[in-house]
CHARMM-style PDB file with segment names, atoms N, HN, CA, C and O in Angstrom:
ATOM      1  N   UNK     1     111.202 142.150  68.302  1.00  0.00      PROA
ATOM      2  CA  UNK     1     111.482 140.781  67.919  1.00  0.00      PROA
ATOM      3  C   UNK     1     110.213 140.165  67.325  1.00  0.00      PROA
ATOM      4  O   UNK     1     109.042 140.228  67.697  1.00  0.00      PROA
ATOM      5  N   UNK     2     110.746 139.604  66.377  1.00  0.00      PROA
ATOM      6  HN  UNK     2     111.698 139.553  66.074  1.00  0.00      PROA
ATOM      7  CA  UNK     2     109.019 138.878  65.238  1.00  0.00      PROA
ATOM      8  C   UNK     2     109.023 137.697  66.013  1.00  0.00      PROA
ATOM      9  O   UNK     2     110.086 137.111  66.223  1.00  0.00      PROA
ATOM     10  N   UNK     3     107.572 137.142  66.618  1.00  0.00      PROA
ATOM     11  HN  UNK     3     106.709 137.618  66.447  1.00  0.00      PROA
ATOM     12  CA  UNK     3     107.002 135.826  67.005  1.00  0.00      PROA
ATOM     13  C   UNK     3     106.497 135.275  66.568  1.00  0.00      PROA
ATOM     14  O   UNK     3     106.339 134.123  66.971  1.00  0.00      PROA
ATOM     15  N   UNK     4     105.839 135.797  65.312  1.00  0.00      PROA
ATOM     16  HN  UNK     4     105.968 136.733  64.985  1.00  0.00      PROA
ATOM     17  CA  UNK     4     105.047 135.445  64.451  1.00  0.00      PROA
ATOM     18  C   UNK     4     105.736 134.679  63.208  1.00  0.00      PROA
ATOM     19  O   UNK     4     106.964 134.764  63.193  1.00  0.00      PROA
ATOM     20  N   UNK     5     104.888 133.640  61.732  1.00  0.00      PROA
ATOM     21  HN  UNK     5     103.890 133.571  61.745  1.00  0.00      PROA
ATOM     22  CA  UNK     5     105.642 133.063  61.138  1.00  0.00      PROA
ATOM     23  C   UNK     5     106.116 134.267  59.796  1.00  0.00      PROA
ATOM     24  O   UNK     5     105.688 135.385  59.510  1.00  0.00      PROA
ATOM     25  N   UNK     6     107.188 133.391  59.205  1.00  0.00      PROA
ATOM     26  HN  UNK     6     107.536 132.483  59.437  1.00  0.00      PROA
ATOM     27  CA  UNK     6     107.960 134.499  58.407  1.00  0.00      PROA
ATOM     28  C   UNK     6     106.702 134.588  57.394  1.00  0.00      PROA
ATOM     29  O   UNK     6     105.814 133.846  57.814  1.00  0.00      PROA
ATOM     30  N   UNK     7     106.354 135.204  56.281  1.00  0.00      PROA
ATOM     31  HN  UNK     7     107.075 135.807  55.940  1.00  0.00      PROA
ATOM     32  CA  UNK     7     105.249 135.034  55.423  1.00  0.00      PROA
ATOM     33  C   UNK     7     105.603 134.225  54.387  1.00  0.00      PROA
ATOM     34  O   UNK     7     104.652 134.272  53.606  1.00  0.00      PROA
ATOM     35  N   UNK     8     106.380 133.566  53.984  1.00  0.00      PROA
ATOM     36  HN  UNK     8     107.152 133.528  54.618  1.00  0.00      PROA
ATOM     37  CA  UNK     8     106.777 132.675  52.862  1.00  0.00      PROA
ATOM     38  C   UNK     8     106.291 131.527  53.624  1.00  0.00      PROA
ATOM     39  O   UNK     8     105.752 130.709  52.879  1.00  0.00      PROA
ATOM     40  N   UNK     9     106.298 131.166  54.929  1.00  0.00      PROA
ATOM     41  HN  UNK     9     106.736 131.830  55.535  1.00  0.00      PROA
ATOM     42  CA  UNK     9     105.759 129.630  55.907  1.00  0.00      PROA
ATOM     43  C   UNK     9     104.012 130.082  55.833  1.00  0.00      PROA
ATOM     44  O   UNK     9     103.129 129.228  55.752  1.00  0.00      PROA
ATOM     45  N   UNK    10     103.757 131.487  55.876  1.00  0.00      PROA
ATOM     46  HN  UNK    10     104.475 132.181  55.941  1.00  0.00      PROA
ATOM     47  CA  UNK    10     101.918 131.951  56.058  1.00  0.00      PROA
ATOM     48  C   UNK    10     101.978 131.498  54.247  1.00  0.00      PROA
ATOM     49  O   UNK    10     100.864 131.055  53.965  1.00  0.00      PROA
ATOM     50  N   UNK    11     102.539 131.486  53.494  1.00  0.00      PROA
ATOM     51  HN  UNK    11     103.443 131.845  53.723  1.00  0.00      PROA
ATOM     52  CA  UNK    11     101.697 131.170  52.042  1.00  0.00      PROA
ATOM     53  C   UNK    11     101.920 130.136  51.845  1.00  0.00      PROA
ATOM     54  O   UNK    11     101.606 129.959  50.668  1.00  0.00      PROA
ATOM     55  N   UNK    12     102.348 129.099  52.315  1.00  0.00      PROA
ATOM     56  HN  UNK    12     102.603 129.242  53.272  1.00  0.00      PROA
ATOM     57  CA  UNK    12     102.721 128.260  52.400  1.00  0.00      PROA
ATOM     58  C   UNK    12     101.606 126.903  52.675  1.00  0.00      PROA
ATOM     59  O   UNK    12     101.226 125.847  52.170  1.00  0.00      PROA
ATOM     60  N   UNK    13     101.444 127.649  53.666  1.00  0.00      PROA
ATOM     61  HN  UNK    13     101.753 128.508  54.076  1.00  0.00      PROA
ATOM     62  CA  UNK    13      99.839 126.772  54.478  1.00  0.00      PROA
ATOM     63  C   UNK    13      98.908 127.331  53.874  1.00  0.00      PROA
ATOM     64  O   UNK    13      97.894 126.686  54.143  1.00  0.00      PROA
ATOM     65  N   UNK    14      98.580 128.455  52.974  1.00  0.00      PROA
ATOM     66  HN  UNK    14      99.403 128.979  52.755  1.00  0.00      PROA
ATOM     67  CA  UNK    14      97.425 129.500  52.384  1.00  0.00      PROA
ATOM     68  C   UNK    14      96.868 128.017  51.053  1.00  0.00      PROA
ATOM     69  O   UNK    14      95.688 127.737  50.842  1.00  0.00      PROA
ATOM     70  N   UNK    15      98.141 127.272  50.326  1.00  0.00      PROA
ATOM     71  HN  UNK    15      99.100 127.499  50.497  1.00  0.00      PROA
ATOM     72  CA  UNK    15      98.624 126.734  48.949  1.00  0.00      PROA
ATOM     73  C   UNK    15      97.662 125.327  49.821  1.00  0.00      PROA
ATOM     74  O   UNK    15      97.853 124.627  50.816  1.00  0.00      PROA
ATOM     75  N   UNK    16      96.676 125.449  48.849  1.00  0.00      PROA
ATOM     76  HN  UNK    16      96.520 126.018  48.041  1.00  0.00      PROA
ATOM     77  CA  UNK    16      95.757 124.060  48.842  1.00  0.00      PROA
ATOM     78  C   UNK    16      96.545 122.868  47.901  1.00  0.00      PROA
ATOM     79  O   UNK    16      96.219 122.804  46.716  1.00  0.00      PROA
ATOM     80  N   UNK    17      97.445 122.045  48.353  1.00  0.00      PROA
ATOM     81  HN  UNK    17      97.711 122.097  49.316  1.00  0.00      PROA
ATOM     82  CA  UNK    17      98.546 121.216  48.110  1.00  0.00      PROA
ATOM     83  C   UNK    17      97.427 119.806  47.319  1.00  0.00      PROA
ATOM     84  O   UNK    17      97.969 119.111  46.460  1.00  0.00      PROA
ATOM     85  N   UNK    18      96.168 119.555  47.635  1.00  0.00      PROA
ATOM     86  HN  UNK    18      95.727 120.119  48.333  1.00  0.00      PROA
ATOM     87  CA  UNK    18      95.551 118.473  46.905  1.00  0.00      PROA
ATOM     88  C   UNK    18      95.217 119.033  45.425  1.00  0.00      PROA
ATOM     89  O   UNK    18      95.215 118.334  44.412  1.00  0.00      PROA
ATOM     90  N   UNK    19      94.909 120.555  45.485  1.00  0.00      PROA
ATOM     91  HN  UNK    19      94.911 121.123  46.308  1.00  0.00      PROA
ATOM     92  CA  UNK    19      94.748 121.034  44.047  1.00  0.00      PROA
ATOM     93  C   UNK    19      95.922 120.831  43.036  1.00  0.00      PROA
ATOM     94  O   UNK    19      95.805 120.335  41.915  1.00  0.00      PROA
ATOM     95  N   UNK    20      97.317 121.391  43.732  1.00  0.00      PROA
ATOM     96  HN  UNK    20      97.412 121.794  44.642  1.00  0.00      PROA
ATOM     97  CA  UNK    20      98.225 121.662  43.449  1.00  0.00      PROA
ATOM     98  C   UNK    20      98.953 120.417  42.532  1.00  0.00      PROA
ATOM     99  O   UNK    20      99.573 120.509  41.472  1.00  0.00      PROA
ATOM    100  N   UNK    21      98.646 119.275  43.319  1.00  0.00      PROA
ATOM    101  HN  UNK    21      98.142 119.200  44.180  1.00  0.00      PROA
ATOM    102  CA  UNK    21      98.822 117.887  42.749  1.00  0.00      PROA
ATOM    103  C   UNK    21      98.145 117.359  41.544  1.00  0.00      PROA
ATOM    104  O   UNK    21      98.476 116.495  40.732  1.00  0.00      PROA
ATOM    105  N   UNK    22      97.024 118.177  41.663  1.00  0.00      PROA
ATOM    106  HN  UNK    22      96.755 118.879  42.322  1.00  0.00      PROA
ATOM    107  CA  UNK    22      95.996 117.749  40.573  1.00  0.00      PROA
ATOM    108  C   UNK    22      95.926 118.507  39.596  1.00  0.00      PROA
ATOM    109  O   UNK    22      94.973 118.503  38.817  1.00  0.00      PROA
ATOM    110  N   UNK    23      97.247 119.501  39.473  1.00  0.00      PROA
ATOM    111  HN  UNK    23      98.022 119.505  40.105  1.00  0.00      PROA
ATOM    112  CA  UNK    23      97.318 120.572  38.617  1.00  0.00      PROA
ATOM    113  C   UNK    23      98.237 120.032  37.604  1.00  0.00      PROA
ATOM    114  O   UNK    23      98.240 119.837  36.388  1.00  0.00      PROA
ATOM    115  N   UNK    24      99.012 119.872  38.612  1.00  0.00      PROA
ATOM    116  HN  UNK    24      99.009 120.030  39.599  1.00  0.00      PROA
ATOM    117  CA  UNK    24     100.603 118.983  38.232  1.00  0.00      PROA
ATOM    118  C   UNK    24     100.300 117.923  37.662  1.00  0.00      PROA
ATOM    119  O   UNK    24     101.013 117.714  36.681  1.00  0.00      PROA
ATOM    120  N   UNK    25      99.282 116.895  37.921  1.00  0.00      PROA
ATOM    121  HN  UNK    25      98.702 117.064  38.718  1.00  0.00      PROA
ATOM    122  CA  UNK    25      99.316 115.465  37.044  1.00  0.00      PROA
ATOM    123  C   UNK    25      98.660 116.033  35.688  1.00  0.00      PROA
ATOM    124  O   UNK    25      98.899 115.654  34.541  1.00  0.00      PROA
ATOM    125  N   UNK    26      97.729 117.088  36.133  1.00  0.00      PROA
ATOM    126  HN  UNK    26      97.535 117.396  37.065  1.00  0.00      PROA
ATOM    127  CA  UNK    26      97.034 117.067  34.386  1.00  0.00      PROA
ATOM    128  C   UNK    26      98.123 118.062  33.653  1.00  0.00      PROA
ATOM    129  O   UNK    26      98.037 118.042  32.425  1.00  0.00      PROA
ATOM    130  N   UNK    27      98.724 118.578  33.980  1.00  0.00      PROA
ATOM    131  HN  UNK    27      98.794 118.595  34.978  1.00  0.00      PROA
ATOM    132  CA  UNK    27      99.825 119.416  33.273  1.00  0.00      PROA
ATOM    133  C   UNK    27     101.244 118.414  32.270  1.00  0.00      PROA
ATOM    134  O   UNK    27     101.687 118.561  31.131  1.00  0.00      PROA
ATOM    135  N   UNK    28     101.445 117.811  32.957  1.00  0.00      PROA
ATOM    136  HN  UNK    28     101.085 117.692  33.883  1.00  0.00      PROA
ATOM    137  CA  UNK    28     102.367 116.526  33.351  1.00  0.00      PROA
ATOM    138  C   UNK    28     103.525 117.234  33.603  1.00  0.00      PROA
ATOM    139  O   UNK    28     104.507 117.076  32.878  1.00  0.00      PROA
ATOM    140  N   UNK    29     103.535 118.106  34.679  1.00  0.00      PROA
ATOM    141  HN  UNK    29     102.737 118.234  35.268  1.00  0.00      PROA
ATOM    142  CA  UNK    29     104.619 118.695  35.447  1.00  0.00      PROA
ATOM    143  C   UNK    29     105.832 117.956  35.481  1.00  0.00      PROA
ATOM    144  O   UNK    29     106.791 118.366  34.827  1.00  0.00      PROA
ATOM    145  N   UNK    30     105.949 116.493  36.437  1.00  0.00      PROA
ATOM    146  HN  UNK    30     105.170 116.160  36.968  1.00  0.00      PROA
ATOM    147  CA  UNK    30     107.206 116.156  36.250  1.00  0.00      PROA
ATOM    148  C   UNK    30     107.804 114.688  35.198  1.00  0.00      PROA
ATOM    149  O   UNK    30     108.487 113.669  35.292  1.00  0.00      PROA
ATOM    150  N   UNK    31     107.084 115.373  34.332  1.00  0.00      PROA
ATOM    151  HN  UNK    31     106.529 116.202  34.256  1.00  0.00      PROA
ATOM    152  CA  UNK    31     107.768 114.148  32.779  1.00  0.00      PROA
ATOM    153  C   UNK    31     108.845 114.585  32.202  1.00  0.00      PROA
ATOM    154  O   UNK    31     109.728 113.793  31.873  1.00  0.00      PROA
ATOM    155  N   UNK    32     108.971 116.177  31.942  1.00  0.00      PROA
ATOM    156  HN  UNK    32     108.254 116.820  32.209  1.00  0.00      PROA
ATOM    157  CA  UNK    32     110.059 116.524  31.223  1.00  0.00      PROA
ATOM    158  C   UNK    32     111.486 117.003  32.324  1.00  0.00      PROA
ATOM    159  O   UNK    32     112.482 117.565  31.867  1.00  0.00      PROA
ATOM    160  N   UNK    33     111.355 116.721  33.507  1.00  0.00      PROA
ATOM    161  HN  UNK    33     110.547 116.265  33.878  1.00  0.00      PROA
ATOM    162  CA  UNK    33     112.231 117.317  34.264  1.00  0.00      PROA
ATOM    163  C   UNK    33     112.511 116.141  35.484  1.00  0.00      PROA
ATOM    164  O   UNK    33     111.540 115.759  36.137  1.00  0.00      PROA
ATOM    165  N   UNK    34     113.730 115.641  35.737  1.00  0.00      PROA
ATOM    166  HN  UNK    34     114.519 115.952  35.206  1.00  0.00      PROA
ATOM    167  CA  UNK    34     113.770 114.519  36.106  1.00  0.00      PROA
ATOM    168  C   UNK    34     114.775 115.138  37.921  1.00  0.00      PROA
ATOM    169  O   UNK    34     114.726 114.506  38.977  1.00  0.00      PROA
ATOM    170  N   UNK    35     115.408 116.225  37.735  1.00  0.00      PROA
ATOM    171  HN  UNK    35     115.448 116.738  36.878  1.00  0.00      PROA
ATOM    172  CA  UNK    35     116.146 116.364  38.666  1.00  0.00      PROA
ATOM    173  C   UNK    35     115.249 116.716  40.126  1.00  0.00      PROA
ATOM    174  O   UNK    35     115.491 116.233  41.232  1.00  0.00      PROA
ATOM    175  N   UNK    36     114.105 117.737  39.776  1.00  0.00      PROA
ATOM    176  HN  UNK    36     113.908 118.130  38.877  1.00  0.00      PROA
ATOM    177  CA  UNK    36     113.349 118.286  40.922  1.00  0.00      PROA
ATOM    178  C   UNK    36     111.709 118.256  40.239  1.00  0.00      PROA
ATOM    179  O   UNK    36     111.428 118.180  39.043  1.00  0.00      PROA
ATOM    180  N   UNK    37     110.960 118.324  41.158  1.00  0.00      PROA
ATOM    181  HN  UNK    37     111.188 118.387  42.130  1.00  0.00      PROA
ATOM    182  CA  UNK    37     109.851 117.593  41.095  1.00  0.00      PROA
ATOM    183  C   UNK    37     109.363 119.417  41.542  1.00  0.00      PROA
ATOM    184  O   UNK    37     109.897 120.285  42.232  1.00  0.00      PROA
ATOM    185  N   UNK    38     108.075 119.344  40.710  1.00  0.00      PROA
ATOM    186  HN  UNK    38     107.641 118.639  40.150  1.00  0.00      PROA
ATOM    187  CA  UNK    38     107.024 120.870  40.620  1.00  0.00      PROA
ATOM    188  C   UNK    38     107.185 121.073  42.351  1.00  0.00      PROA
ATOM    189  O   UNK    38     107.956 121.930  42.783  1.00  0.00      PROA
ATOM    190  N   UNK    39     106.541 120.373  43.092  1.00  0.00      PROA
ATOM    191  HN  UNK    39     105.914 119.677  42.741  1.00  0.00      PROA
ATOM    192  CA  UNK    39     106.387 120.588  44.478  1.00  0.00      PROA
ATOM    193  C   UNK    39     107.856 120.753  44.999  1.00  0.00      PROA
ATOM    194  O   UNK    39     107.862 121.509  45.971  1.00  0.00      PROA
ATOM    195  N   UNK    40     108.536 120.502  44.820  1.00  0.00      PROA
ATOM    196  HN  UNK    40     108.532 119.888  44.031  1.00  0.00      PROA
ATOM    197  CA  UNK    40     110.306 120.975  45.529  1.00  0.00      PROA
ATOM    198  C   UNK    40     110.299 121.813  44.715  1.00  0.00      PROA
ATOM    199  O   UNK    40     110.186 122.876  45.325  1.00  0.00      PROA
ATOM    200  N   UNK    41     110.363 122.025  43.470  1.00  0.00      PROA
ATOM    201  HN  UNK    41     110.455 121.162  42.975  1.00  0.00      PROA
ATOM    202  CA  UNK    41     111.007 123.627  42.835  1.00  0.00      PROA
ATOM    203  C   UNK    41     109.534 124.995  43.727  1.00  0.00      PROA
ATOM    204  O   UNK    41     109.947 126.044  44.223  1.00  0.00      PROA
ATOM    205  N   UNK    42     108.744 124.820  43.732  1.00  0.00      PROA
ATOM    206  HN  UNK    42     108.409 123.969  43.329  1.00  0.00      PROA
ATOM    207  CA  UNK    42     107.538 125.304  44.413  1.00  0.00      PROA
ATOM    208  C   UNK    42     108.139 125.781  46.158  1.00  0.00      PROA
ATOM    209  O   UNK    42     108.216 126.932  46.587  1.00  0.00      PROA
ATOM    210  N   UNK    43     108.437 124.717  46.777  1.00  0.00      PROA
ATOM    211  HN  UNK    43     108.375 123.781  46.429  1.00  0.00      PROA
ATOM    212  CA  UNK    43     108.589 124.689  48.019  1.00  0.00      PROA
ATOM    213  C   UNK    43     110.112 125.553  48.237  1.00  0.00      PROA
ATOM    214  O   UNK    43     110.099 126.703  48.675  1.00  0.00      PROA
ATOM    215  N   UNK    44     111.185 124.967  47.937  1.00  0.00      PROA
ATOM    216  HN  UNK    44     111.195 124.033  47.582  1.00  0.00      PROA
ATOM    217  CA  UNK    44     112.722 125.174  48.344  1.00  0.00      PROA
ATOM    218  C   UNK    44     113.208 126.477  46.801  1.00  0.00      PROA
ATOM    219  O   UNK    44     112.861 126.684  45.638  1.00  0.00      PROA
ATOM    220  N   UNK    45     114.397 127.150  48.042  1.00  0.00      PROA
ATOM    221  HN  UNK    45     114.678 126.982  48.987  1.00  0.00      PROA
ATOM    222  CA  UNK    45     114.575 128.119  47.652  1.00  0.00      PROA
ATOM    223  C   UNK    45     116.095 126.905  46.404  1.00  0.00      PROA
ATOM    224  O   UNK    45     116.826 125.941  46.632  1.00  0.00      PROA
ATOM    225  N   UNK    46     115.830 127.712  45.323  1.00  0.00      PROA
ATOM    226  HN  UNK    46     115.237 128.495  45.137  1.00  0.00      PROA
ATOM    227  CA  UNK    46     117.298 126.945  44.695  1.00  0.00      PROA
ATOM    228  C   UNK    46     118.041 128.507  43.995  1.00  0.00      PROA
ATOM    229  O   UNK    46     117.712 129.690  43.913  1.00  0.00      PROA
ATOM    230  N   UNK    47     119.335 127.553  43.544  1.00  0.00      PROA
ATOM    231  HN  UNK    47     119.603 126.592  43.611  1.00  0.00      PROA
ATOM    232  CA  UNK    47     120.238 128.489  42.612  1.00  0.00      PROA
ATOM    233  C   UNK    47     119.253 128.764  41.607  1.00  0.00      PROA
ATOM    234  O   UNK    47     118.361 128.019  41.202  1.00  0.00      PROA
ATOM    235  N   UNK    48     119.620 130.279  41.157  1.00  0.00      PROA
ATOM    236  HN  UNK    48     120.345 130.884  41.486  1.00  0.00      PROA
ATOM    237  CA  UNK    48     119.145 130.920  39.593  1.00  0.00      PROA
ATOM    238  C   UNK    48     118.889 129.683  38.748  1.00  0.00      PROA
ATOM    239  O   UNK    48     117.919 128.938  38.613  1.00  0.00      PROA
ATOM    240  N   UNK    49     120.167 129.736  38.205  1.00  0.00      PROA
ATOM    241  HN  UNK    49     120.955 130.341  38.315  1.00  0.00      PROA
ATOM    242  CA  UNK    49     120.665 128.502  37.110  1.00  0.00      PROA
ATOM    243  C   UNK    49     120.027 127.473  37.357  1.00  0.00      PROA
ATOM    244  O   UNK    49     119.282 127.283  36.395  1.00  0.00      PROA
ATOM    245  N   UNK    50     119.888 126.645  38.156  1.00  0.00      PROA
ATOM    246  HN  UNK    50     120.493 126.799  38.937  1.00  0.00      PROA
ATOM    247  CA  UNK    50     118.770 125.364  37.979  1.00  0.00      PROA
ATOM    248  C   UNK    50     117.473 126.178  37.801  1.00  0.00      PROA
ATOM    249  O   UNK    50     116.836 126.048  36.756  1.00  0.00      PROA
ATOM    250  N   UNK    51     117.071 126.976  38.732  1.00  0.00      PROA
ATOM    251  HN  UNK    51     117.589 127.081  39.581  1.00  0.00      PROA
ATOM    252  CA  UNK    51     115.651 127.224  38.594  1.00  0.00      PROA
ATOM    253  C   UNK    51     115.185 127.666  37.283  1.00  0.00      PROA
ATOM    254  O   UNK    51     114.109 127.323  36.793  1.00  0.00      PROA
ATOM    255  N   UNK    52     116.219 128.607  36.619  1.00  0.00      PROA
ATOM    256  HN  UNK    52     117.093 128.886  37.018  1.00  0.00      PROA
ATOM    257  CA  UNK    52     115.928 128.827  34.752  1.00  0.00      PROA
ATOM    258  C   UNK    52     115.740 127.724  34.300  1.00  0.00      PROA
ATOM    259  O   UNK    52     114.702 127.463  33.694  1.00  0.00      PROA
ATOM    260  N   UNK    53     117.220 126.357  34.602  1.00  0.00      PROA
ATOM    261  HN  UNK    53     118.064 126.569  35.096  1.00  0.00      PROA
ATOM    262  CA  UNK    53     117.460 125.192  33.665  1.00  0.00      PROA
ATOM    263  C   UNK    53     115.426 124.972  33.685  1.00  0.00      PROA
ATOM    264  O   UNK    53     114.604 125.046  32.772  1.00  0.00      PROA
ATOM    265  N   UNK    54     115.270 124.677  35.265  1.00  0.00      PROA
ATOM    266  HN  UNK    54     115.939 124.617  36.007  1.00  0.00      PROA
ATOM    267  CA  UNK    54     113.816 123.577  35.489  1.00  0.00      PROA
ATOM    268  C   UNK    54     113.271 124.682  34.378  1.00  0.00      PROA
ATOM    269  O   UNK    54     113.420 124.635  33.157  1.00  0.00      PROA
ATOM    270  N   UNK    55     112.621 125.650  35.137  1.00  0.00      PROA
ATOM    271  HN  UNK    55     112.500 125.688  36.129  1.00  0.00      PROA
ATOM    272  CA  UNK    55     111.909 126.264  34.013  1.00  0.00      PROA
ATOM    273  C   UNK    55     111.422 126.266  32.651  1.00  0.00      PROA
ATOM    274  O   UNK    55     110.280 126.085  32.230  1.00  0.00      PROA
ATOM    275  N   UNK    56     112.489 126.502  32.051  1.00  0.00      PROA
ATOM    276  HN  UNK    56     113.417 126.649  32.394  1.00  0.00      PROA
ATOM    277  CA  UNK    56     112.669 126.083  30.855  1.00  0.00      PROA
ATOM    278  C   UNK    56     112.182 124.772  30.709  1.00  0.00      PROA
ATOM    279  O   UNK    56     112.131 124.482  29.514  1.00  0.00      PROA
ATOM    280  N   UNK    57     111.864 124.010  31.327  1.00  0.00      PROA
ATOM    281  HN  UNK    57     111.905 124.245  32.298  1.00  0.00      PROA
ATOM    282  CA  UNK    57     111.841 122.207  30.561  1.00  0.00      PROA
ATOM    283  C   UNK    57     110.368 122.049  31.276  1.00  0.00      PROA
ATOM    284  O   UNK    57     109.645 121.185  30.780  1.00  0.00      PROA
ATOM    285  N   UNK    58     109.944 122.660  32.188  1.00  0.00      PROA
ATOM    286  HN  UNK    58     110.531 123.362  32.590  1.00  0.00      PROA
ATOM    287  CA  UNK    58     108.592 122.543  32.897  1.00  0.00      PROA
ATOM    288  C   UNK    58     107.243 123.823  31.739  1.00  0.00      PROA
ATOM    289  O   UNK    58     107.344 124.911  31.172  1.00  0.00      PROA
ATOM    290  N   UNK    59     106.289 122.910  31.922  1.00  0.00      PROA
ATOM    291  HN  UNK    59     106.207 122.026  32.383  1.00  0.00      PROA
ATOM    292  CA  UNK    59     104.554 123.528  31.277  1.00  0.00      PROA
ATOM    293  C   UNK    59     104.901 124.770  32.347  1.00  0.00      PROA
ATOM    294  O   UNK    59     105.274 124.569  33.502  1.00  0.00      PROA
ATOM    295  N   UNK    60     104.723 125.994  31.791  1.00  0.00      PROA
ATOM    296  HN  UNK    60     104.419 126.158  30.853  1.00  0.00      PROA
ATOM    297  CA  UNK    60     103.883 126.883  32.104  1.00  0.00      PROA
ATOM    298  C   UNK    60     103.124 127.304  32.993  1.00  0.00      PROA
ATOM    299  O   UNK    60     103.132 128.116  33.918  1.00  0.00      PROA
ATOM    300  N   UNK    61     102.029 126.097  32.202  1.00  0.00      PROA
ATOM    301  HN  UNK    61     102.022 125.437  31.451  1.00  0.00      PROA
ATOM    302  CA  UNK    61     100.412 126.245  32.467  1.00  0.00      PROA
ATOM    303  C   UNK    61     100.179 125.748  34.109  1.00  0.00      PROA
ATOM    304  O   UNK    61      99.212 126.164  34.748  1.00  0.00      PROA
ATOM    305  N   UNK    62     101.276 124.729  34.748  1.00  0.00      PROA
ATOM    306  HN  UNK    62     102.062 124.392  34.229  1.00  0.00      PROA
ATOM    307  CA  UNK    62     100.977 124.563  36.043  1.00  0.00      PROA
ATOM    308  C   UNK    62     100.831 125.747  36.746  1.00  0.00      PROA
ATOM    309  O   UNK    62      99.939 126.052  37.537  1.00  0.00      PROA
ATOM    310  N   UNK    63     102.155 126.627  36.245  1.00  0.00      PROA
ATOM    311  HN  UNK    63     102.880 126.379  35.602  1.00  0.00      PROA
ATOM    312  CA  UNK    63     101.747 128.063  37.483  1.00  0.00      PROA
ATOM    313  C   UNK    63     100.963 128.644  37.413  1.00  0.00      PROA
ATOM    314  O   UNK    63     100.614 129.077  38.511  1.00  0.00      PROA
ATOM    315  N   UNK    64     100.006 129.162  36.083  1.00  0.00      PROA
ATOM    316  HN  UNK    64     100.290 128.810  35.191  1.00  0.00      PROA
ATOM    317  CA  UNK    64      99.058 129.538  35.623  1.00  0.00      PROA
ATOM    318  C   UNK    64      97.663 129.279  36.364  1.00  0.00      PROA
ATOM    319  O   UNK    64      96.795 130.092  36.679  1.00  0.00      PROA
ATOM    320  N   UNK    65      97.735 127.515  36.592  1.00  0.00      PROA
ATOM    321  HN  UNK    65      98.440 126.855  36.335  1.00  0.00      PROA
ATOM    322  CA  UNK    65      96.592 127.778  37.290  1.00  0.00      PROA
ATOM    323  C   UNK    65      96.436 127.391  38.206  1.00  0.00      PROA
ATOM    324  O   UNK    65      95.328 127.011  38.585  1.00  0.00      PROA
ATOM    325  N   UNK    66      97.327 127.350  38.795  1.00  0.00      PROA
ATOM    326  HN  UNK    66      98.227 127.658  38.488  1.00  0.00      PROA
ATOM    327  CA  UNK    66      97.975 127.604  40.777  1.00  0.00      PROA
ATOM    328  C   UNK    66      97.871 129.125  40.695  1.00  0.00      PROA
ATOM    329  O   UNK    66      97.457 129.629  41.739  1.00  0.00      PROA
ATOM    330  N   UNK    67      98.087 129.794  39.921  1.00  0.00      PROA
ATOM    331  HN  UNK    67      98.423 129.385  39.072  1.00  0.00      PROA
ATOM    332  CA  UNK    67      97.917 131.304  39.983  1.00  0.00      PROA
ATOM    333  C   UNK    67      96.062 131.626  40.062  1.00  0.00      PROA
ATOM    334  O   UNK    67      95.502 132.020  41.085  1.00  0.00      PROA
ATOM    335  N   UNK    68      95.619 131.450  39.229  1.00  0.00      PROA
ATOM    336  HN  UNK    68      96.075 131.130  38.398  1.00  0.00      PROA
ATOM    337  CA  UNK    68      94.014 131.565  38.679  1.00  0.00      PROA
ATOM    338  C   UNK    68      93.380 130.886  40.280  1.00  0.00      PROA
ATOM    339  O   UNK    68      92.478 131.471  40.879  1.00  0.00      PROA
ATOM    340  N   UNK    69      93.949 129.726  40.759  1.00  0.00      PROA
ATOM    341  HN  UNK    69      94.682 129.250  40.272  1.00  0.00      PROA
ATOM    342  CA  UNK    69      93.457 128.720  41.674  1.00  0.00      PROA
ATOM    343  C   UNK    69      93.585 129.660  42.923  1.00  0.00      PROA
ATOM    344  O   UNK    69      92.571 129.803  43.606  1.00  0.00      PROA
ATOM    345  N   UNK    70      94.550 130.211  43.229  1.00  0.00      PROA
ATOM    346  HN  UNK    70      95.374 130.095  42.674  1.00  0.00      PROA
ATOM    347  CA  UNK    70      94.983 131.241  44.566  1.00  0.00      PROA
ATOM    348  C   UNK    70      93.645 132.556  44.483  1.00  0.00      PROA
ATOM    349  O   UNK    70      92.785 132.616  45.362  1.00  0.00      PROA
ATOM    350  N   UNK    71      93.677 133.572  43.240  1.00  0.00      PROA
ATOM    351  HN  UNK    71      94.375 133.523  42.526  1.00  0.00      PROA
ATOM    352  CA  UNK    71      92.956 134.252  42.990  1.00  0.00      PROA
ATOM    353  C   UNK    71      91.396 134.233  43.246  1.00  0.00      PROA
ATOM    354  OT1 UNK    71      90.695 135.167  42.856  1.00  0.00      PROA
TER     355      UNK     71
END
């Protein structure tokens, strides 16, 4: 039996969330996408289909350097 947390909750707490914000405003993460906000599409698991729709209408470059930023 696991006691320990699942690892999606361990990366979770790993994700320096003040950077993350400050990634997102200079990106302008949520201007073009009005339904879900970078930090909920980030956090919560969604359907395919929205997560393409967001995709598609969201910069890139936020994951990019939340990616570079983790590394």
């Amino acid at each position: 039996m696991n006691f320990g947390k699942m690892l999606f909750a361990q990366f979770m707490e790993f994700v320096p969330w003040t950077n993350f914000a400050r990634i997102e405003a200079h990106n302008g993460g949520d201007l073009s996408v009005r339904n879900q906000s970078c930090t909920e599409q980030f956090r919560a698991p969604v359907k395919r289909l929205t997560l393409a729709d967001v995709n598609e209408a969201r910069n890139w470059n936020i994951w990019e350097d939340l990616a570079i930023l983790l590394i």
